[in-house]
N, C-alpha and C positions, 0 to 999 in steps of 0.2 A: 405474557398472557394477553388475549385480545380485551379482556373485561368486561365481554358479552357472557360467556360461558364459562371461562375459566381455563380453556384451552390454551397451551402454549404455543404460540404463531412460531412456524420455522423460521431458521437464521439461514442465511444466504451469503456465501461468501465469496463473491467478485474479485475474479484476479487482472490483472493490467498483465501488459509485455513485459517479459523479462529484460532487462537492459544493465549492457555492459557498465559500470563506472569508472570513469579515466582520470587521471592524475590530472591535475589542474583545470579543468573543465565542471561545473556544475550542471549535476545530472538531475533530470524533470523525471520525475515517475508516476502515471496515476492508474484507477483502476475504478468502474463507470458501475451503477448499481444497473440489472437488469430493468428493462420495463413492469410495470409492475408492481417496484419494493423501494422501500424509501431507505434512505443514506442513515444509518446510525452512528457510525461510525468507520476508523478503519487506521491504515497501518504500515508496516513495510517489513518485507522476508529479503533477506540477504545468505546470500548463499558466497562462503566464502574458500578460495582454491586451499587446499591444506596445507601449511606450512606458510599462508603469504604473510609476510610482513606487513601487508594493508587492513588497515579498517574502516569499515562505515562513519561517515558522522554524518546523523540527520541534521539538518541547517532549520525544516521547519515540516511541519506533518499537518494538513490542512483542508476542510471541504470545500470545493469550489464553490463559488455563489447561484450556482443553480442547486447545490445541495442535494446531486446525484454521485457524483463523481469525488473519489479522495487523490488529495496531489502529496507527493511527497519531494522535498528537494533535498539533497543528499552531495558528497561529496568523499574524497579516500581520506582517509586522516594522516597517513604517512606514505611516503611515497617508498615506493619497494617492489621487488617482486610478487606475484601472483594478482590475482583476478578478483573480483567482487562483480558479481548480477545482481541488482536488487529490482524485488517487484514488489509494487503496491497491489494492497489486496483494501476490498469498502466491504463494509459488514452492513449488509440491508434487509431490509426485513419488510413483507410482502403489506400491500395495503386493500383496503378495502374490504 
């Protein structure tokens, strides 16, 4: 709600590039609030191949110091077959 009116301001949700995650390599993911909406929050989607023996572990989920932009650092949890993409998504919400 804006708390002028009572109106509830829409949520906006910023997605980042989808990006591979590799075995022993830490992977950077972030995702940038449009102009316009300020940084509330935000998060990380992982999409994972069926059957893989790998998992996500987030290492740390964070807004960058401009407090636009959300970063996520991530990494496999076991090394195996199949694939992991994870994208960071920032939940922003319109100002002014």
């Amino acid at each position: 709600m804006d708390g002028r009116n009572g109106v509830a301001s829409p949520t906006v949700i910023a997605y980042g590039e989808p990006t591979d995650v590799l075995d022993g390599v830490p992977t950077f993911v972030k995702a940038t609030c449009p102009f316009g909406t300020t940084l509330t929050g935000g998060g990380l989607r992982d999409d994972i191949s069926p059957g893989s023996a790998r998992l996500p572990l987030i290492v740390s989920s964070y807004p960058d110091a401009s407090a636009k932009t959300w970063i996520v650092k991530l990494g496999a949890l076991s090394a195996g077959f199949g694939g992991i993409t994870a994208t960071a998504y920032a939940v922003c919400l319109p100002v002014g």
